[in-house]
C-alpha positions in Angstrom: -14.0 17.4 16.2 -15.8 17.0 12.9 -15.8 13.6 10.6 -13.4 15.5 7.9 -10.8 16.8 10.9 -10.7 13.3 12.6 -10.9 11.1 8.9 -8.0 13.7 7.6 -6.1 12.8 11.0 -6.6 9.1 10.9 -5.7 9.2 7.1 -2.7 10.2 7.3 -1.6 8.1 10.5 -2.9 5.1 8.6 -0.7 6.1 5.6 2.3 6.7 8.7 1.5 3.5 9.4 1.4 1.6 6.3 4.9 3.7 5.5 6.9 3.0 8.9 5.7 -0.7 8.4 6.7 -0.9 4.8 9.4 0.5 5.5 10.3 -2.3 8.2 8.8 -5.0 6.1 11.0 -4.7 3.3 14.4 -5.8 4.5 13.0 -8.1 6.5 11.0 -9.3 3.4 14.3 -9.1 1.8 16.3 -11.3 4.4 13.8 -13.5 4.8 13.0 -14.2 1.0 16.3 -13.6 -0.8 16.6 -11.0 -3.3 15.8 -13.7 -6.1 12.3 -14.5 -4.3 11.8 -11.0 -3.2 12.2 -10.2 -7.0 10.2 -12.7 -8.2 6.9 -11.8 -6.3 7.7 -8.3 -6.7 7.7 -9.3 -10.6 4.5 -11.1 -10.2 2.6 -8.9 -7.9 3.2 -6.5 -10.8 2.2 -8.8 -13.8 -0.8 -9.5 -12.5 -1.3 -6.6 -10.4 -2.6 -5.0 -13.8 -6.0 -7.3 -13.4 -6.5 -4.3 -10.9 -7.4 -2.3 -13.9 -10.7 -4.3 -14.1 -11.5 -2.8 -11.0 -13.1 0.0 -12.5 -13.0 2.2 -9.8 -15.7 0.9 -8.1 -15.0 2.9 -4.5 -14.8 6.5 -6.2 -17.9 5.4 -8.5 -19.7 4.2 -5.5 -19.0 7.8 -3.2 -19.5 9.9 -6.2 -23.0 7.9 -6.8 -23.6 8.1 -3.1 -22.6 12.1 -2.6 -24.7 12.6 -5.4 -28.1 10.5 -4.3 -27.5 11.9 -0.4 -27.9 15.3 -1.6 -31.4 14.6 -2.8 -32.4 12.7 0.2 -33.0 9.5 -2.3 -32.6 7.0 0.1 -34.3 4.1 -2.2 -32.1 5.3 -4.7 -29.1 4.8 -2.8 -29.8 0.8 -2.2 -31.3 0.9 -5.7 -27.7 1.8 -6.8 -25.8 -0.3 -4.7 -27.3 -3.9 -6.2 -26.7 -2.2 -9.0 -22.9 -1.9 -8.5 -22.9 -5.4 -7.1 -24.4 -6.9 -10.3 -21.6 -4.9 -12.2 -19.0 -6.2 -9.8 -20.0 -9.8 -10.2 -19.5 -9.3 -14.1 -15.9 -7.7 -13.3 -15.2 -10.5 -11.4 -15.8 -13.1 -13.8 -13.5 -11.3 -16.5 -10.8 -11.0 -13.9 -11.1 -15.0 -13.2 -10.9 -15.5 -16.8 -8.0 -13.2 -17.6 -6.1 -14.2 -14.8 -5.8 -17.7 -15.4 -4.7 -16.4 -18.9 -2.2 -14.8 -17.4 -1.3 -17.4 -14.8 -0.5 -20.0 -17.7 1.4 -17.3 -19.6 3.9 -16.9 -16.9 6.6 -19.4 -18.3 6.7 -17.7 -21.6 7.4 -14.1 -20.1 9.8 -14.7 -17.3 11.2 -17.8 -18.5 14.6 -16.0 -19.0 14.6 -14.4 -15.3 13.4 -17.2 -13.9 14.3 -21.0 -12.9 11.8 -23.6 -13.7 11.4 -23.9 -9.9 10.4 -19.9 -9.4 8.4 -20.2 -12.5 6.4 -22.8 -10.5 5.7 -20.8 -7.9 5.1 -18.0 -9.8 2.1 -19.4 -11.0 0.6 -20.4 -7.6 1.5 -16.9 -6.9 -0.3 -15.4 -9.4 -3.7 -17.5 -8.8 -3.7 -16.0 -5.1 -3.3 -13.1 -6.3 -6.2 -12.8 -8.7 -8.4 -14.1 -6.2 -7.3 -10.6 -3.8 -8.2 -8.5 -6.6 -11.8 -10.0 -6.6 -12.1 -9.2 -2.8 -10.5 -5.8 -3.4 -12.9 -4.9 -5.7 -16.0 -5.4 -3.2 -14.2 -4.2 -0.3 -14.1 -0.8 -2.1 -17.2 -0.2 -2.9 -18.6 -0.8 0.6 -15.7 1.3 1.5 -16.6 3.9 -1.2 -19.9 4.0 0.5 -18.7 4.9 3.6 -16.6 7.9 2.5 -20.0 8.6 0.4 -21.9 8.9 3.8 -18.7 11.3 4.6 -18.0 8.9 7.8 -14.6 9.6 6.8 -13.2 8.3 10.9 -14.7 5.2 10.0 -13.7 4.4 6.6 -10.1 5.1 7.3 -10.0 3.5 10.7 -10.7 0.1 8.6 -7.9 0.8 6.5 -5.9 1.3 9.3 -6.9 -2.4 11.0 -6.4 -4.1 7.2 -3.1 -2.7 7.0 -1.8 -3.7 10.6 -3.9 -7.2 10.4 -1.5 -7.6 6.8 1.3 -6.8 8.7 0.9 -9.0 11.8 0.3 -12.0 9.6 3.2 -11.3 7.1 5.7 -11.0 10.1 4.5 -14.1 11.6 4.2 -16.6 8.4 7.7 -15.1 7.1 8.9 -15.9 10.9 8.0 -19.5 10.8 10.0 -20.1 7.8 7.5 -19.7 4.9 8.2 -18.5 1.7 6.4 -15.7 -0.8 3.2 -17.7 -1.0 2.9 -17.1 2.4 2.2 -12.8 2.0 -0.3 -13.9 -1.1 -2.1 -15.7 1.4 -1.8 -13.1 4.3 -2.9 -10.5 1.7 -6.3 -12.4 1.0 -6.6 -12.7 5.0 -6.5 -9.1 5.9 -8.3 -7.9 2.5 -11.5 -10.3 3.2 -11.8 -9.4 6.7 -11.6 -5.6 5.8 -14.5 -6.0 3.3 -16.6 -8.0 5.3 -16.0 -5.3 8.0 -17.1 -2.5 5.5 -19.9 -4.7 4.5 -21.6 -5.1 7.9 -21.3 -1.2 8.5 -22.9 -0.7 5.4 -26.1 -2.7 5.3 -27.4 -2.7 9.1 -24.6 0.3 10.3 -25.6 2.8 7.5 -28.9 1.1 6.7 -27.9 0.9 3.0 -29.6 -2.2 1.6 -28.6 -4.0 -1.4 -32.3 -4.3 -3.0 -32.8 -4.0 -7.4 -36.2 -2.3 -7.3 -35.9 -1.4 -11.4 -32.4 -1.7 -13.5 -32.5 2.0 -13.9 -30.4 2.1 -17.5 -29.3 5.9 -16.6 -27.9 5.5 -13.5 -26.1 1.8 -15.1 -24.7 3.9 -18.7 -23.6 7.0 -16.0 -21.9 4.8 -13.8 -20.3 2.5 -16.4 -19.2 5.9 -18.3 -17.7 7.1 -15.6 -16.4 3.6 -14.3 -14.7 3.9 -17.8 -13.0 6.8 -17.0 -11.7 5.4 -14.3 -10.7 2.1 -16.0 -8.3 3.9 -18.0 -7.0 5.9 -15.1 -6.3 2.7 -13.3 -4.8 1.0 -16.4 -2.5 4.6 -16.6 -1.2 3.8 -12.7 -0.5 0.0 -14.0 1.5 0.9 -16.5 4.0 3.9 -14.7 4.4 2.0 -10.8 4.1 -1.8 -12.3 4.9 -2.1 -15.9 8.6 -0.9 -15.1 8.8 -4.0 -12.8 7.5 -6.7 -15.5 9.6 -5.5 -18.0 12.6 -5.3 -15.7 12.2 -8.9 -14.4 11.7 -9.7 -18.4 14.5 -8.2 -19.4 17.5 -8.1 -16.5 15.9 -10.8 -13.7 15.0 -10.5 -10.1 18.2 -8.4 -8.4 17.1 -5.3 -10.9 13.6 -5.8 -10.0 14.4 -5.3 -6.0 16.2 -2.3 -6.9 14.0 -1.2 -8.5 11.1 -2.3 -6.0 12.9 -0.6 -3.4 12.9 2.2 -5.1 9.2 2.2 -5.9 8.8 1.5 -1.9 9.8 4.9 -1.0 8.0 6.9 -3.8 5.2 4.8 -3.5 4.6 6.0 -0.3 5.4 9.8 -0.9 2.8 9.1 -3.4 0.1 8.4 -1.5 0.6 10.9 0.8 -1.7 13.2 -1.8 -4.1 10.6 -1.8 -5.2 11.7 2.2 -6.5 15.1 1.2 -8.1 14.2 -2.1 -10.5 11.3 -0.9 -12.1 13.4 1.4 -12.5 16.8 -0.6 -14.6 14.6 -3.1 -18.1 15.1 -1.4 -17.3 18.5 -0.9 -16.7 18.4 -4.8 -19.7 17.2 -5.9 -21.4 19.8 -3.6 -19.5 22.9 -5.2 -20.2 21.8 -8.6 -23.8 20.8 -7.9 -24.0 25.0 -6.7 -22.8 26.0 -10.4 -19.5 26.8 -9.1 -17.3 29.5 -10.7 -13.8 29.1 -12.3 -12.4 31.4 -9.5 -14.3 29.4 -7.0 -12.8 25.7 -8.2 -9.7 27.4 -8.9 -9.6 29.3 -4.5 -11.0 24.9 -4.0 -7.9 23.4 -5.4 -5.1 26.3 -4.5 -6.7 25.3 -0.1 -6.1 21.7 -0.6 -3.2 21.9 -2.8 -1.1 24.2 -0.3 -1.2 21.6 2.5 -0.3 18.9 -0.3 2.6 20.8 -1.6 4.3 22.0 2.2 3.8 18.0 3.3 5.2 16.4 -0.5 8.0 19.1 -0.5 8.8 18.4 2.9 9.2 14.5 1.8 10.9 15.1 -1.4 13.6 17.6 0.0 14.3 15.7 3.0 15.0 12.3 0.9 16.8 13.9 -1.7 19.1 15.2 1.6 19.3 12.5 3.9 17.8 9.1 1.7 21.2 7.4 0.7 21.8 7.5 4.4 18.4 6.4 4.8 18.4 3.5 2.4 22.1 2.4 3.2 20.7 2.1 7.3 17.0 0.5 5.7 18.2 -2.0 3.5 22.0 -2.1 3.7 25.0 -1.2 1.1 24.5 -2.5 -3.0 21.5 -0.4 -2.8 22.8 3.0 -3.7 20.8 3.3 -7.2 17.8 2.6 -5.2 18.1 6.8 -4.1 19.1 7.8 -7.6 16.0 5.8 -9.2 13.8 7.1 -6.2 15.1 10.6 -6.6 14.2 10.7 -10.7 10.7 9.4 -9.9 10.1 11.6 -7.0 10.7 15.6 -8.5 8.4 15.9 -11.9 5.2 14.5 -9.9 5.8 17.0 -7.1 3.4 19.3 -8.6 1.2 16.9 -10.2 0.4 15.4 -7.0 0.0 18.8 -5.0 -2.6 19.6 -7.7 -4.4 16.1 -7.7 -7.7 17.6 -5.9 -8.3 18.5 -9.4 -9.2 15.4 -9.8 -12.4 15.6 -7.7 -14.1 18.5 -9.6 -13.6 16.3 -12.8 -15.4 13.3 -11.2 -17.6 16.0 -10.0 -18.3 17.2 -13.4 -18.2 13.7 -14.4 -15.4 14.5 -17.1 -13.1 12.1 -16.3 -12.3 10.6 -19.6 -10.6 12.5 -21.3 -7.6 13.2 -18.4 -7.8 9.2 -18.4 -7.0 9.5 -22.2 -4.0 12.3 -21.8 -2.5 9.9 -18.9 -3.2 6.7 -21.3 -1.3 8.5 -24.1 1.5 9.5 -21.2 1.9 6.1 -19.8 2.1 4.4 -23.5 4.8 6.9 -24.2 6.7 6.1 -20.9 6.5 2.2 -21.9 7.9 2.6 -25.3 9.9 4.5 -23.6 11.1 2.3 -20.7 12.0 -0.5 -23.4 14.3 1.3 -25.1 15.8 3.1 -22.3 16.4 0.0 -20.1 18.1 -1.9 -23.1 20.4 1.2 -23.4 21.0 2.3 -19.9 20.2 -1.1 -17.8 17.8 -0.1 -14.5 18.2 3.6 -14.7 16.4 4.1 -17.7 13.2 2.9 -16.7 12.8 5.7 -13.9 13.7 8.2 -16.4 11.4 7.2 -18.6 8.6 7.3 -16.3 9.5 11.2 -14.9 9.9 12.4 -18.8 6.3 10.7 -19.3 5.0 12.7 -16.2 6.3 16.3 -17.2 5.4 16.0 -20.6 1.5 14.4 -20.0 0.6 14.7 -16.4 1.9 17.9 -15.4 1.8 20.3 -18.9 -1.2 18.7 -21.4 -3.2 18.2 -18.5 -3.1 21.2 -16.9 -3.9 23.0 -20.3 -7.2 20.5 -20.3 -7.8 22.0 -17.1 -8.1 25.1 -17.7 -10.0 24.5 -20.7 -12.6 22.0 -19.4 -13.2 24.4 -15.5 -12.0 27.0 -16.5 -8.9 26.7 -14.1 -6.5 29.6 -13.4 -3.1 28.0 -13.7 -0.9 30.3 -13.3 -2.6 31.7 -10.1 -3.0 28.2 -8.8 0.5 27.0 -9.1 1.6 30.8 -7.4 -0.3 30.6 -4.3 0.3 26.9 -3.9 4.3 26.8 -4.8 5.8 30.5 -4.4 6.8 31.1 -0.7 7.2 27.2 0.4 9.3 26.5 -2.2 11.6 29.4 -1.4 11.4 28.2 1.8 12.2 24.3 1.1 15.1 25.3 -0.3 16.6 27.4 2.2 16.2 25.3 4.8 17.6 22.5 2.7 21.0 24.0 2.2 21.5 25.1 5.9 20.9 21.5 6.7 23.2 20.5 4.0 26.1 22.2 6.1 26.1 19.2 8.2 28.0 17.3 5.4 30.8 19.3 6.9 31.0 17.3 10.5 32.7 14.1 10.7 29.4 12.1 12.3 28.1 8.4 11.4 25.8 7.7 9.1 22.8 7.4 11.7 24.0 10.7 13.2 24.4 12.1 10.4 20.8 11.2 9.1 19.5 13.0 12.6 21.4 15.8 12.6 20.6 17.3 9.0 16.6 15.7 8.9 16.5 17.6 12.8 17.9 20.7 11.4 15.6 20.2 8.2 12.5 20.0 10.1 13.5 22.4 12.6 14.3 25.3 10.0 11.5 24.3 7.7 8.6 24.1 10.0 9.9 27.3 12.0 10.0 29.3 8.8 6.6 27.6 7.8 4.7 28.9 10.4 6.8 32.0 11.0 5.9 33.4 7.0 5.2 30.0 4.9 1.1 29.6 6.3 -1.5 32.0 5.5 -3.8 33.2 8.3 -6.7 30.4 8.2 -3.9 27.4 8.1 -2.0 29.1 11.4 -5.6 29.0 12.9 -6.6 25.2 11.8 -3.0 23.6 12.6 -3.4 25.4 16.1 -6.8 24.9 16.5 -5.5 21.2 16.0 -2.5 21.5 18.2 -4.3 22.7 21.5 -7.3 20.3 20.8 
């Protein structure tokens, strides 16, 4: 089996993984914490979570650079750029230091009205740990971003996999001996340093990519900080929607609204990233099309393969919560929870095709005409925190999802697909037929014969069985019965018998 079949495999069992774990973290997270404490490093997770933003992208720069330089066999070139990448990540790093203890000493003044002088203390420690992780992150990725560059896409996501069940080992065990949030700050620097060392050491002897600054080549440093740029603003877009609702929460209502809220952003956070499995590893294959002077019809036949498989697993997710996730969420984290589904449900339906359609994203890096998407999502996610302020001093917790999905209609689903016609000359309307047409006819009908079930008198577990078993049953049956075109029966059976 090829690297893309088994990386594609291991993706998504790593992002099963990190979901069935998250999923078992949080209410133990919560009963272990409180919903105060739980609230309060969710709040400062997010504050200083938007230091990430400095990370510039550094692991799709580094496989876009590395695709690119692998193509014409420059192998100097490749360790050439790398010390480059490490001399800009050294300068990130010193900004991050710098602004997070900024923001460290500036957490009284925010949360001060959420927050006891007691959390506030703690608060700080907690956000000094966390700077320090987004340091490590940062290098981690680009080794990492290497390794999807070389396309050893088993690898790459087999290390993800171990960071993610190292992380959870030492969470469950620190939070078991009796040890507050400070404790997952410090199991988060644990697992993330290990993982980069890890990525490191295949790198330089495994892959026999050195780190060695032969000439400061100025074209390949103003390309990759252009396009690192891009990327900036991209990162500073996913800040803003999945964190900035969580600051200004905490700011504005306290901790309990921020758990709802977190719980919430659990879930979708998740269904999320589930488009993420597919993208990262069509981006080599990206550079290669557009390197061949690809056609419009040719992106456009690129984006409708990948996007189909995105759309039949997302729809899957989103239809299956929105019929069995209050059942879900009442078993995962128990009853007061309720608006968790509501806000989960909001956030979850306008990014459905947005995320389906994400592989775009590739033939922009590709093209390396990132910015101005970055910009149009900038604009969106402004919008949605203008937004979010008013909305949440109107309409309390509620009105912060809402804000976000009315952002992602309105910028990320109809200006940017407009851009991308324009800018590869995209058919949108043939891409969102072949992708959406017969599986969402399909998600619907099997949604409503599972919906019948509301009519037995069962308990909420058996209920949750019953209607996700039909669900999956009458979905996947019709899927492969008319939903599949004739190359997807062949690969998912291919798969099956292998």
């Amino acid at each position: 089996m090829s690297q893309k079949k088994v990386g594609l495999i291991l993706s998504y069992i790593t992002l099963l993984a990190s979901s069935v774990l998250a999923i078992v973290l949080t209410p133990f997270m919560l009963r272990s914490l409180g919903a105060v404490e739980y609230g309060l490093y969710q709040s400062i997770s997010s504050f200083i979570g938007v230091l990430a933003v400095l990370d510039f992208g550094t692991g799709i720069t580094a496989t876009k650079n590395i695709s690119e330089l692998r193509l014409r066999g420059d192998k100097e070139g490749e360790s050439n750029y790398l010390a480059t990448q490490m001399i800009i990540n050294v300068i990130i790093a010193i900004i991050i230091l710098v602004i997070g203890v900024i923001f460290a000493f500036s957490v009284d003044t925010i949360f001060q009205k959420g927050f006891s002088e007691g959390e506030l203390s703690k608060a700080r420690l907690l956000a000094f740990l966390y700077v320090i992780n987004v340091i490590v992150t940062m290098f981690g990725n680009t080794f990492q971003g290497v390794i999807t560059g070389y396309q050893k896409f088993a690898v790459s996501n087999a290390f993800s996999l171990g960071k993610i069940l190292v992380r959870f080992l030492l969470i469950f065990i620190l939070l078991s001996l009796g040890m507050d949030s400070i404790a997952i700050s410090i199991a988060d620097i644990v697992a993330t340093s290990a993982f980069t060392i890890v990525c490191m050491i295949y790198v330089i002897p495994g892959l026999k990519v050195r780190i060695l600054l032969k000439k400061l080549d100025m074209n390949l440093f103003l390309s990759t900080m252009a396009f690192s740029a891009a990327l900036f603003l991209q990162t500073i877009v996913n800040q803003i929607n999945n964190s900035i609702d969580k600051v200004l929460l905490g700011a504005l209502m306290g901790g309990v609204a921020v758990t709802l809220y977190s719980v919430a952003m659990s879930v979708y956070l998740i269904y999320g990233s589930l488009s993420g499995a597919v993208r990262n590893i069509m981006l080599p294959d990206a550079v290669k099309l557009i390197n061949n002077n690809a056609t419009g019809d040719e992106i456009t036949s690129f984006v409708i393969k990948g996007g189909r498989f995105q759309f039949a697993v997302l729809g899957y997710i989103l239809f299956g919560f929105i019929l069995v996730g209050k059942e879900f969420i009442y078993l995962w984290v128990g009853d007061g929870y309720e608006v968790s589904w509501y806000i989960t449900m909001i956030l979850m339906v306008p990014t459905l095709f947005q995320l389906s359609t994400n592989i775009s994203e590739t033939i922009l890096d590709a093209m390396g005409k990132r910015m101005i998407r970055s910009v149009i999502l900038l604009t969106g996610a402004l919008f949605n925190l203008a937004m979010t302020i008013v909305l949440v001093k109107k309409m309390g917790v509620i009105g912060a999802p809402i804000a976000t999905a009315v952002s992602s209609i309105i910028f990320g689903l109809v200006i940017l697909n407009i851009y991308h016609k324009k800018v590869m000359n995209l058919n949108v309307k043939r891409m969102f037929i072949e992708i959406c047409s017969k599986t969402t006819g399909i998600l619907v009908v099997s949604f409503f014969v599972a919906y019948l079930s509301n009519l037995l008198k069962l308990s909420i577990f058996i209920m949750l069985l019953v209607k996700g078993l039909i669900f999956s049953i009458v979905y996947f049956g019709l899927m492969i019965k008319i939903g599949f075109n004739a190359e997807e029966k062949q690969m998912v059976f291919s798969r099956v018998k292998r």
